[in-house]
Every structure is written in C-alpha cells, then in structure tokens.
C-alpha positions in Angstrom: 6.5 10.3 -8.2 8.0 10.4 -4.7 5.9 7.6 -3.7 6.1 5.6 -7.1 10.1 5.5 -6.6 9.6 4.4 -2.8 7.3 1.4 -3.8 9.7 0.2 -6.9 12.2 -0.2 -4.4 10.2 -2.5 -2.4 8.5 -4.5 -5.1 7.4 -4.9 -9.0 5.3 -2.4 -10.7 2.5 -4.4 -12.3 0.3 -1.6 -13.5 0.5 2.3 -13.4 -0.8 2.5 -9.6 -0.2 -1.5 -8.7 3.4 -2.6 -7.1 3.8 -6.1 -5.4 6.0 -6.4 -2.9 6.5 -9.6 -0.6 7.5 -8.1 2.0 8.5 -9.6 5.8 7.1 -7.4 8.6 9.4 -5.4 9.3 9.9 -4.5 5.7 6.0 -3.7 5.7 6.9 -1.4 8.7 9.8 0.5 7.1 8.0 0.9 4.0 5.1 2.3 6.0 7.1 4.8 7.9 8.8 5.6 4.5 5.7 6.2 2.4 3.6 8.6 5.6 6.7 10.6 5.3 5.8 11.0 1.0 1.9 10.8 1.5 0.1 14.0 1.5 -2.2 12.3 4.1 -5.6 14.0 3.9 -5.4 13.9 0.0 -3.3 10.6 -1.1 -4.5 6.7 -0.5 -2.1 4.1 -0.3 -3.7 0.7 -0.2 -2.1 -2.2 1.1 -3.5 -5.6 0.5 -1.9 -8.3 2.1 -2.5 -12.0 1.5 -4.5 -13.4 4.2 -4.6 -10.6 6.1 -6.4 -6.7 7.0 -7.0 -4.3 4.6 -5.1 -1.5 5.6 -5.6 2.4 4.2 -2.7 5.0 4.6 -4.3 8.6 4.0 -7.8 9.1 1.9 -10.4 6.7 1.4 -11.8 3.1 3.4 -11.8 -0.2 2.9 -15.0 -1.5 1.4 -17.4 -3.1 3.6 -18.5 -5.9 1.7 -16.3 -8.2 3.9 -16.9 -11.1 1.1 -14.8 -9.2 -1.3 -11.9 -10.6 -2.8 -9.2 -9.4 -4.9 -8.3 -12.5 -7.6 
C-alpha cells in the first residue's frame, strides 16, 4: 500500500499494479529514492518503462531479453 500511495502521488492509476506518471528527471530520481526506501528489495519489483528509453527494474525480477519487445 506504501508503494501504491507513493506512485498516486506521482501519476494516474490506470490499472491495479499500472500508474503513469510523466515525470521530468529529477522527478524520476525523487520518486526512485522515494520508492527503494518502501521496496522490500529482494522480494518487490517496481518496473519503470519510459518512453523511448531503458527498461529499468527496482528489486525482483529482469527485463526481458527479447530486445524487439514493445509495450503498445
């Protein structure tokens, strides 16, 4: 719930476990600080997705390696 509460503060829930959030960087960075405080980092996954940009996994899990998948 923690983490739920930090991501509605940055963005729209869109579905149970999907927020957007546009975000400049140093939004992205203070919500990444914010949320490894809340993660429980060898059991919780927080995927970040940015447009045109890296995959990037905070805590369990990897990015796929398919690198022609895309999220539509």
């Amino acid at each position: 719930m923690k983490v739920a509460n930090t991501l509605k503060s940055f963005g729209e829930r869109v579905q149970l476990s999907v927020f957007e959030c546009w975000l400049s960087p140093a939004q992205l960075a203070q919500l990444k600080k914010l949320l490894r405080k809340k993660l429980e980092l060898s059991q919780d996954s927080v995927r970040i997705y940015p447009i045109g940009g890296t995959v990037e996994v905070l805590g369990m899990g990897r990015v796929t390696d398919d690198p022609d998948f895309l999220i539509l």
